[in-house]
C-alpha positions as CSV (number, residue, x, y, z in Angstrom):
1,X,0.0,0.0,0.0
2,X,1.2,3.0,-1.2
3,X,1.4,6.7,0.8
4,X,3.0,6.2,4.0
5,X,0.8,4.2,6.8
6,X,-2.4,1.9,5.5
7,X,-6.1,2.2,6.8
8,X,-5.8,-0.9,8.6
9,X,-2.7,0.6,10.8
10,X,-4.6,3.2,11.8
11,X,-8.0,1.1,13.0
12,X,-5.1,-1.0,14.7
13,X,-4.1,2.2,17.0
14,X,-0.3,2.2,16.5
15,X,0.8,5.2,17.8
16,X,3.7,4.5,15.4
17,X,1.4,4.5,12.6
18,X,-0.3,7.9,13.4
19,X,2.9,9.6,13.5
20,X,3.8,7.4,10.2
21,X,0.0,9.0,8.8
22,X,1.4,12.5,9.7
23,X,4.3,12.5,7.5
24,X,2.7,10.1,4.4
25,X,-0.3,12.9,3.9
26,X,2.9,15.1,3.5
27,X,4.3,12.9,1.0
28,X,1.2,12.6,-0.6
29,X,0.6,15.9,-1.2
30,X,3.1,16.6,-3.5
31,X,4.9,13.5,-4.0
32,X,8.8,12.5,-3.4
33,X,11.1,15.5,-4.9
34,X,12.9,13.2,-6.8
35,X,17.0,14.1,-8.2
36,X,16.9,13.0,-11.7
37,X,19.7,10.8,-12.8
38,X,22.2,13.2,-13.9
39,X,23.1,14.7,-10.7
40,X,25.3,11.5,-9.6
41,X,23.2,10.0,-7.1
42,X,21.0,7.3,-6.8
43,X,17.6,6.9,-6.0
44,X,17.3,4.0,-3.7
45,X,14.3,2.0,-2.5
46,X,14.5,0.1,1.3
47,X,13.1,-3.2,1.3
48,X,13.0,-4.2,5.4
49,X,13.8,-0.7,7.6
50,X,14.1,-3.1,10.9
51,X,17.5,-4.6,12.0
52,X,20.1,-5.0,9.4
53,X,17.9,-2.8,7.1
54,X,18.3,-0.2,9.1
55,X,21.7,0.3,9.1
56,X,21.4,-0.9,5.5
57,X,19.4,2.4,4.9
58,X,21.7,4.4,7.0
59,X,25.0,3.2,4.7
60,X,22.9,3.5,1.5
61,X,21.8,7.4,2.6
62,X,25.6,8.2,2.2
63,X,25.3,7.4,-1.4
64,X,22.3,8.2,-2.5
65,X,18.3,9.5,-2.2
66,X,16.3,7.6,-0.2
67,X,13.1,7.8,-2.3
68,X,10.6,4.7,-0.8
69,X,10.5,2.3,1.7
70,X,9.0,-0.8,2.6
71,X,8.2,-2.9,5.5
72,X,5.4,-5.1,6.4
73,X,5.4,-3.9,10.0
74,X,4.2,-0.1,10.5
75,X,6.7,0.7,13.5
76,X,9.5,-0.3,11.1
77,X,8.1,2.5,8.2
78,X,7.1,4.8,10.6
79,X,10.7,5.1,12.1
80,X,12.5,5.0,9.0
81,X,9.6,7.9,7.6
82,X,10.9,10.1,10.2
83,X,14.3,9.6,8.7
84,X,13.3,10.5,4.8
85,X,10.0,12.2,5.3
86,X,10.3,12.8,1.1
87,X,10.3,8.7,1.1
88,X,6.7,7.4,-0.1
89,X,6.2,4.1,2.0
90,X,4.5,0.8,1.1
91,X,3.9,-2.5,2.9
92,X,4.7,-4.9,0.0
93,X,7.3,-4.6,-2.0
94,X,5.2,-5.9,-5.1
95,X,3.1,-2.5,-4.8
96,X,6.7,-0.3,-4.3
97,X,8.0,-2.0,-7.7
98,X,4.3,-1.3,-9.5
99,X,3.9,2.4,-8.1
100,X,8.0,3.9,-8.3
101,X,8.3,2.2,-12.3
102,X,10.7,5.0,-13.8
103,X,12.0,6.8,-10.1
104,X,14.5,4.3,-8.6
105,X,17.5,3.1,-10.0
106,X,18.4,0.8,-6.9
107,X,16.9,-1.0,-4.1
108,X,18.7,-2.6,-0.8
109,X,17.0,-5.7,0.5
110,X,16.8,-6.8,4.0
111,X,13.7,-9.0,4.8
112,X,13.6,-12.5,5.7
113,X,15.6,-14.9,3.7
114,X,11.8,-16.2,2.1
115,X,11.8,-13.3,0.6
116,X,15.4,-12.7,-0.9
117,X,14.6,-14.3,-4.5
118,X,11.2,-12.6,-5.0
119,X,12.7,-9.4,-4.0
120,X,15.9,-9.9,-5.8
121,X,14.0,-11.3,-8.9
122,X,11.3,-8.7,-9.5
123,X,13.9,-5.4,-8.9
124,X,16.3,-7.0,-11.6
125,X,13.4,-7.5,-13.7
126,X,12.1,-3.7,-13.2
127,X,16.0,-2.9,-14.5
128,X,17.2,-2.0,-10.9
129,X,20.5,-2.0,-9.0
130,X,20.7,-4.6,-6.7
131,X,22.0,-5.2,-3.0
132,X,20.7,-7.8,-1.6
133,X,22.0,-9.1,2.0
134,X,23.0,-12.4,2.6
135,X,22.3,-15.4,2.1
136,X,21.4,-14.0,-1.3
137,X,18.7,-16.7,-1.1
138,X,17.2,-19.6,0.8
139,X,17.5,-21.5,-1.6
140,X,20.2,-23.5,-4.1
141,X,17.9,-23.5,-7.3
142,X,17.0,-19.4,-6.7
143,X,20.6,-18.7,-6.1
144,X,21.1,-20.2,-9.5
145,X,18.0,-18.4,-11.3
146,X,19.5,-14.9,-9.6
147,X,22.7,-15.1,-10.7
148,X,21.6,-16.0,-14.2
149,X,19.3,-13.2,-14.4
150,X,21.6,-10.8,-12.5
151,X,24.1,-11.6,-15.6
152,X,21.6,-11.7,-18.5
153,X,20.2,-8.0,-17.6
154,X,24.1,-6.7,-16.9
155,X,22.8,-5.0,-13.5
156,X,25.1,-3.6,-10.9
157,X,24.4,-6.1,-8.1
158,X,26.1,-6.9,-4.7
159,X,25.2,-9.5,-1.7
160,X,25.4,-8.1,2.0
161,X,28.2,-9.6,3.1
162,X,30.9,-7.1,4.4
163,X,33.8,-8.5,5.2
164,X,34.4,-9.7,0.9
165,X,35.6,-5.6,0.9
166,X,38.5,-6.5,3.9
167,X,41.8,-5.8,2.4
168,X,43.4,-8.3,4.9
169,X,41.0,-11.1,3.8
170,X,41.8,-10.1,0.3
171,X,45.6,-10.1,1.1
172,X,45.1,-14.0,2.8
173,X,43.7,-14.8,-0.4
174,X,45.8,-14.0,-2.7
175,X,48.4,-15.7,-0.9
176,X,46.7,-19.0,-0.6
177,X,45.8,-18.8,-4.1
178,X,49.6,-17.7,-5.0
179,X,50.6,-20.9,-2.8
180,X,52.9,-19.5,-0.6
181,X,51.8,-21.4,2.0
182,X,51.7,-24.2,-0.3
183,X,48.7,-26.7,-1.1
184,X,45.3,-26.4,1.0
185,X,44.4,-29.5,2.6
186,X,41.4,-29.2,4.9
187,X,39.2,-25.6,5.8
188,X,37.6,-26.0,9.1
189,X,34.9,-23.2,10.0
190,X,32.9,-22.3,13.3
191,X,30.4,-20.6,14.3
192,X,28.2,-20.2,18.0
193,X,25.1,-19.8,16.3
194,X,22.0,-20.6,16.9
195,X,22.9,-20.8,21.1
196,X,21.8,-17.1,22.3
197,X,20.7,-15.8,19.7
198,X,17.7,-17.8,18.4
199,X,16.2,-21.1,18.8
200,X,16.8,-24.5,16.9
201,X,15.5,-27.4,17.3
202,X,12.3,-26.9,18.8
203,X,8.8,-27.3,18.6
204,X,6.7,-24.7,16.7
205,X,5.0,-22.1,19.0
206,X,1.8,-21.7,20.4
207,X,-0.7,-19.6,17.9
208,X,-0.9,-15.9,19.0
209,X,-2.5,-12.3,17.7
210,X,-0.1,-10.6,16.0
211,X,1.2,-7.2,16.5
212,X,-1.1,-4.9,15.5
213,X,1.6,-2.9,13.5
214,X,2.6,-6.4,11.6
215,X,0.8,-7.3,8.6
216,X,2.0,-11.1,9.0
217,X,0.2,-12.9,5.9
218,X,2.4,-10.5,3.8
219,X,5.2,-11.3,6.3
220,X,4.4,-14.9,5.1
221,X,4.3,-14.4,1.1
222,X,5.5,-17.0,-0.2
223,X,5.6,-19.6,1.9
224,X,2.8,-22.0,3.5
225,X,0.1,-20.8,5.5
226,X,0.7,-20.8,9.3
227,X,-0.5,-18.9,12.2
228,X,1.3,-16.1,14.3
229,X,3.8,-17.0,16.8
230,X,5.9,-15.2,19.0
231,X,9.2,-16.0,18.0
232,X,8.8,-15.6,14.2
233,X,9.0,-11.8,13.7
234,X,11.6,-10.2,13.9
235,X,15.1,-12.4,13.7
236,X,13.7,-15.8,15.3
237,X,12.6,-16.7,11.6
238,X,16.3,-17.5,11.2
239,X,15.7,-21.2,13.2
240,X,12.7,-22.5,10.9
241,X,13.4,-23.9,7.8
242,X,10.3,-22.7,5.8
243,X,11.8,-19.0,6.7
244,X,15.6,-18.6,7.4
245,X,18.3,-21.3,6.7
246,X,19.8,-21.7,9.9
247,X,22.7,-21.2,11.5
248,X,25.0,-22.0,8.8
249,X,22.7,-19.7,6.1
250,X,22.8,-16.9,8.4
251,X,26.3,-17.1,9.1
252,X,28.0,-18.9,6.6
253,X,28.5,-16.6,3.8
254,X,30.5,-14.6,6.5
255,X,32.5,-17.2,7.4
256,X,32.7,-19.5,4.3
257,X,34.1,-15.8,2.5
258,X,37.7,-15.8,2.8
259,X,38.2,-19.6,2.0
260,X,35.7,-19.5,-0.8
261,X,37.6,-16.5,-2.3
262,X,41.3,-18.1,-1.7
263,X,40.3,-21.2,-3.2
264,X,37.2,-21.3,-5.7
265,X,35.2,-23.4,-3.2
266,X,32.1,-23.9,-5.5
267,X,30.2,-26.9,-6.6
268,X,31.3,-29.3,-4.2
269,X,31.2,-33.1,-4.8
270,X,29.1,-34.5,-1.6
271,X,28.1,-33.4,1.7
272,X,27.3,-35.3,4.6
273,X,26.4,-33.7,8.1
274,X,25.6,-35.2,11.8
275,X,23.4,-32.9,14.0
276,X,21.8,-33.2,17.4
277,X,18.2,-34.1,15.3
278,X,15.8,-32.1,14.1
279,X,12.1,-32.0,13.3
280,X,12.2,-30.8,9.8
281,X,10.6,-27.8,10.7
282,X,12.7,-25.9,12.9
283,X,16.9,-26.8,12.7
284,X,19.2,-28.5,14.6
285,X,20.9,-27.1,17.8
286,X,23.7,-28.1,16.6
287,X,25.3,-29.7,13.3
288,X,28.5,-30.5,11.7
289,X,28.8,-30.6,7.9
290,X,31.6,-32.3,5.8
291,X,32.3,-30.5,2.0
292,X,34.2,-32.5,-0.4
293,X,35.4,-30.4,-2.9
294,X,37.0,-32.1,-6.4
295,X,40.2,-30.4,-8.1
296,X,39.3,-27.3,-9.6
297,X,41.2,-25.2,-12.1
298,X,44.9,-26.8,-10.9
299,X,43.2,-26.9,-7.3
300,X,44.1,-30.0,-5.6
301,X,40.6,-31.8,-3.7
302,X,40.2,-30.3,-0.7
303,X,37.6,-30.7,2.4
304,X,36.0,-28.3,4.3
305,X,33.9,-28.9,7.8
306,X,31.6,-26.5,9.3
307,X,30.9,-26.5,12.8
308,X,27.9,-24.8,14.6
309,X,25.7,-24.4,17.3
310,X,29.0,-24.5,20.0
311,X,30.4,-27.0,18.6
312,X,34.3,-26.4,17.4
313,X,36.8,-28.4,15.5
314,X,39.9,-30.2,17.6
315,X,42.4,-27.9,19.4
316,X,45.1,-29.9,18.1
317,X,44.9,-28.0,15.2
318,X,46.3,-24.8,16.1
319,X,48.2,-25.5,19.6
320,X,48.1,-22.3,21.7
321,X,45.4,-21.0,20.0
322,X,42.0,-20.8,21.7
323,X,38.7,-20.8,19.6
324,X,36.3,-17.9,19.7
325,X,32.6,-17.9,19.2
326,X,33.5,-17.8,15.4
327,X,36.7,-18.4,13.4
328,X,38.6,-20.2,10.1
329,X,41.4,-22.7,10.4
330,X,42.6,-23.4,6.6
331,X,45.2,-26.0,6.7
332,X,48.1,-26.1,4.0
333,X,51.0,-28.0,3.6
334,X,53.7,-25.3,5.3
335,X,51.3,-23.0,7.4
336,X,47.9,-23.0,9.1
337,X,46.1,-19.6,8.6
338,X,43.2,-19.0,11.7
339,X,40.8,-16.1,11.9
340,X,39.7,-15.7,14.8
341,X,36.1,-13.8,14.5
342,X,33.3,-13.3,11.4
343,X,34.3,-10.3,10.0
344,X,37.7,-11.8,8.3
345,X,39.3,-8.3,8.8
346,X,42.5,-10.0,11.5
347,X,43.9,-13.2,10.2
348,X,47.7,-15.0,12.0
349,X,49.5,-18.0,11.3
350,X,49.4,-20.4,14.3
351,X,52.5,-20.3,15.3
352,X,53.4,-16.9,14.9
353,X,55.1,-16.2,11.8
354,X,54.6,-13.1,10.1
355,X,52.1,-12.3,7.5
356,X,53.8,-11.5,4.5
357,X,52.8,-8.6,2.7
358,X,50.8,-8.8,-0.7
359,X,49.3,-6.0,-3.3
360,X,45.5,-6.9,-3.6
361,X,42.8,-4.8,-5.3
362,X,41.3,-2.4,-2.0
363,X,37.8,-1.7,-1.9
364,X,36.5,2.0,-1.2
365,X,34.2,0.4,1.4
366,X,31.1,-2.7,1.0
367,X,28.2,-0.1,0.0
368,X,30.5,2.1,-1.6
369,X,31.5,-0.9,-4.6
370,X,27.7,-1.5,-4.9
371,X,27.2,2.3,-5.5
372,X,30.4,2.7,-8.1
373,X,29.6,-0.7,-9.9
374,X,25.8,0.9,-10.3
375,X,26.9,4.0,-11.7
376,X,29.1,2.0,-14.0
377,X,32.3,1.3,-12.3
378,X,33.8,-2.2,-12.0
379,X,31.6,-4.7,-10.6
380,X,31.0,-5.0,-6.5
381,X,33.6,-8.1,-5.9
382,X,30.1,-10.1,-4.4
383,X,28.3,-9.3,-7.4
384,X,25.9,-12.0,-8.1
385,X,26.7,-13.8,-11.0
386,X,30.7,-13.8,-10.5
387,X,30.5,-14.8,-6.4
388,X,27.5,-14.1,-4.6
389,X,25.7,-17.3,-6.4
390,X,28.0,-19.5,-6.0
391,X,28.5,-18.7,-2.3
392,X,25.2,-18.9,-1.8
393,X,24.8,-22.1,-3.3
394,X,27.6,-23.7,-1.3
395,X,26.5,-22.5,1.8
396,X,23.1,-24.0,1.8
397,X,24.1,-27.3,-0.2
398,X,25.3,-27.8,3.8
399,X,21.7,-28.0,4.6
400,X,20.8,-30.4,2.6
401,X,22.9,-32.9,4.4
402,X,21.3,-31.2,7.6
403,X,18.5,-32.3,6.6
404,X,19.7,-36.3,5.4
405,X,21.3,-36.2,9.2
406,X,23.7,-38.8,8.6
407,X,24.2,-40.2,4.8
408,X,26.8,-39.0,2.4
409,X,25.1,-37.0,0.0
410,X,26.5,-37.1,-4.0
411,X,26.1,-33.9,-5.5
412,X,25.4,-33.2,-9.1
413,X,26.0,-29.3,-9.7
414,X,25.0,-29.1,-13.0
415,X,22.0,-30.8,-12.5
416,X,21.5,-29.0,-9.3
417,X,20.2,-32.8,-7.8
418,X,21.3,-34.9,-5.5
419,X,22.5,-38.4,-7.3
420,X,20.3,-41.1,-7.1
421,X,17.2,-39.3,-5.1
422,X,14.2,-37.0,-5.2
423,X,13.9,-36.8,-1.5
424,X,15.4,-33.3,-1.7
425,X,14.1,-31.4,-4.4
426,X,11.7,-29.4,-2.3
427,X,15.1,-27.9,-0.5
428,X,16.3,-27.4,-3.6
429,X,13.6,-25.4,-5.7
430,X,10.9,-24.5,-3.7
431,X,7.2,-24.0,-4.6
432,X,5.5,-20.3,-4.1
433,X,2.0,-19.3,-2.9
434,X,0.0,-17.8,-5.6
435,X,1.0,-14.2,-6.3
436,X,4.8,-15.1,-5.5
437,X,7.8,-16.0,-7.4
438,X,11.0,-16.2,-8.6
C-alpha cells in the first residue's frame, strides 16, 4: 500500500502509525522531490527498515536519495519515515515496484531470507540496482535463477556480506591462491550460532494475535500458510526452515568468505552432516557438515567442515590458540592460517610467523562498490553472477545434508540434484503461494 501508513494501521491504534500517517499525507501531497539521474546519485528503495535494514538504509543514505520504503510492520516505516519524510512508504514490496516504475535506480533488500529471490528477482526484472543481504537466497535452485538473471540484464548487483571488501582477507587470499603457504588440505569453519541468539531445534510455537503494527500474511508471502507466533517476527525466523536457513545460512556466507575466495570453493562433490536431530521444521541445535570439494582449475581436492551451534573443530589444530565464538582454520602443507572472529578483517598464522605482505585490489568500502559498480564502475567483488551465487549455493548445499542427518550425499551441480534421489528437491527449488515467485 502506497502513501505512507495503511487504513488498517490506523484502525489497529499504532501510535507509530499515526505519527507514520502524519508524515505520508505530506508525501502525498506533493509527492517525493525526486533528483533525476544526472546529478550522480542514486535513488534508492528500502526493502526491510528493521535490524540489518536499518543500518542498511543508514549506509545507503551516504550514497544516494532515499526515495521509498517498505516494510510489512508499520513501526519499522514509521521510524525509518521520520528519517526520509520525502520517502513514499509501502507494505509490500510488489506495490513499491508497481507504483516507483521510472523513479528508482536501486533497491537494498533486507527482509527475511523467504523473501530474498522474490525481492531480488522482481527489482532485476524492473531494470534495478541490486543489494541484496546475505544469504542472497534460501535456496540453491533461486541462487542459480539470480545469478543467471543478474548476468543476463548486466545489472550492478552486490550480496550483504561485508567483510568480501576487507583488504586483509583479500591479502590471505591472494596468498593462498599464489601458494605461498603451499597446497590447502582441509578448511575448518565455526560458528556459536544458533545458542543465544535464536532457537533450533524446537517445537513450533503456540498460535498468538499478531502485533497490531505487523501485517503477517504478507510477512508470510510466499511460503505456507501458518498462524502467528511469538518468536517468528523479527530475527527468530532464522531457526525455521520454511523461513531462514539456519545457522549455517545466516552465518555462513561470513564465514565460508575468505576460503571460498582463496580457493574457488564452488560446486562441491558431496556433503554429509551429523546434528543433534531435528524435526524438519525448525533446525538443529547443533550440526557439523563435511564439503568434499574435487580439483578445480589446478586446485588439488580439498575438504572443508563446518561447525555450529557451539560445537568447534579439535584444538590440536592450532596448539596455543584458543577458539572464539567464530573463526577459520585453513590447513596447508607449510602454514595454518586461523581467523579468529566473522568479520575476516585479522587473520595470524598459528605459530606466529609473520604475515607476509601482498598487493591486492582495495575496496573503497562494501556499500561504496555496490554504489560505483551501479553507476558504471567495476563490478562490486560479491556481485551475483561472479560470487554471490556461487557462495550462496555452497553455503546452503550444507543444509541439505542437515537435513539427510547422517548419509553422504552425492552432489550433481549441474543438474543442481542430488544423485540417485528425489527426496530433496523441495530444499532445492521451492514451490511459491499464488501471487509469489521467482
Amino acid at each position: 500500500m502506497a502513501n505512507g501508513i495503511t487504513r488498517r494501521d490506523v484502525l489497529r491504534g499504532s501510535a507509530a502509525a499515526v505519527v507514520g500517517l502524519a508524515v505520508g499525507k505530506v508525501e502525498a501531497a506533493g509527492g517525493p522531490q525526486l533528483r533525476s539521474k544526472g546529478d550522480g546519485r542514486l535513488r534508492i528503495g528500502i526493502i526491510g527498515c528493521g535490524g540489518k535494514g536499518w543500518s542498511g538504509m543508514q549506509d545507503a543514505a551516504r550514497f544516494g536519495d532515499i526515495v521509498s520504503l517498505c516494510d510489512i510492520d508499520a513501526q519499522n516505516r514509521s521510524k525509518a519515515m521520520l528519517e526520509h519524510p520525502r520517502a513514499s512508504a509501502f507494505d509490500d514490496y510488489r506495490a513499491m515496484y508497481d507504483a516507483m516504475r521510472g523513479k528508482l535506480d536501486a533497491v537494498v533488500i533486507s527482509t527475511p531470507d523467504h523473501h530474498h529471490a522474490i525481492a531480488t528477482s522482481l527489482a532485476l526484472h524492473h531494470g534495478l540496482h541490486t543489494y541484496c543481504e546475505k544469504p542472497l537466497t534460501r535456496t540453491i535452485w533461486e541462487a542459480r535463477q539470480i545469478a543467471k538473471l543478474a548476468r543476463e540484464k548486466k545489472l550492478a548487483t552486490q550480496m550483504g556480506n561485508q567483510s568480501t571488501a576487507s583488504t586483509n582477507m583479500r591479502k590471505v587470499a591472494a596468498h593462498i591462491q599464489a601458494g605461498t603457504f603451499g597446497h590447502a588440505k582441509e578448511v575448518y569453519l565455526w560458528t556459536d550460532r544458533a545458542k543465544g541468539w535464536w532457537p533450533q531445534g524446537v517445537a513450533r510455537p503456540k498460535p498468538s494475535n499478531p502485533p497490531k503494527t505487523v501485517d503477517f500474511d504478507l510477512w508470510l508471502g510466499p511460503r505456507p500458510i501458518r498462524p502467528y507466533a511469538d518468536g517468528y517476527h523479527p530475527f527468530a525466523w532464522r531457526g525455521w526452515w520454511d523461513f531462514g536457513t539456519g545457522s549455517l545460512g545466516d552465518m555462513g556466507c561470513h564465514i565460508f568468505n575468505m576460503p571460498f575466495m582463496a580457493l574457488d570453493l564452488r560446486d562441491p562433490v558431496a556433503v554429509r552432516a551429523e546434528t543433534s536431530g531435528h524435526n524438519r521444521d525448525s533446525f538443529p541445535e547443533w550440526a557439523i557438515v563435511h564439503y568434499e570439494f574435487g580439483e578445480r582449475n589446478g586446485r588439488p581436492p580439498v575438504t572443508l567442515h563446518w561447525h555450529d551451534g557451539g560445537k568447534r573443530p579439535d584444538p590440536a589444530l592450532a596448539p596455543g590458540i584458543t577458539y572464539n565464538g567464530n573463526g577459520s582454520l585453513v590447513v596447508c602443507e607449510k602454514a595454518t592460517i586461523y581467523c579468529p572472529d566473522e568479520s575476516n578483517t585479522e587473520f595470524h598464522i598459528v605459530g606466529g610467523a609473520a604475515m607476509p605482505d601482498i598487493d591486492v585490489d582495495e575496496s573503497p568500502g562494501h556499500m561504496a562498490e555496490f554504489i560505483r559498480a551501479a553507476q558504471g564502475g567495476k563490478p562490486a567483488r560479491s556481485n551475483f553472477p561472479d560470487y554471490a551465487g556461487g557462495l550462496t549455493e555452497t553455503v546452503l548445499l550444507g543444509n541439505l545434508a542437515i537435513w539427510a542427518d547422517g548419509p553422504r550425499l552425492e552432489w550433481d551441480a549441474h543438474q543442481m540434484q542430488v544423485k540417485g534421489t528425489h527426496e530433496f528437491d523441495s530444499l532445492i527449488k521451492p514451490t511459491f503461494n499464488s501471487g509469489w515467485g521467482v
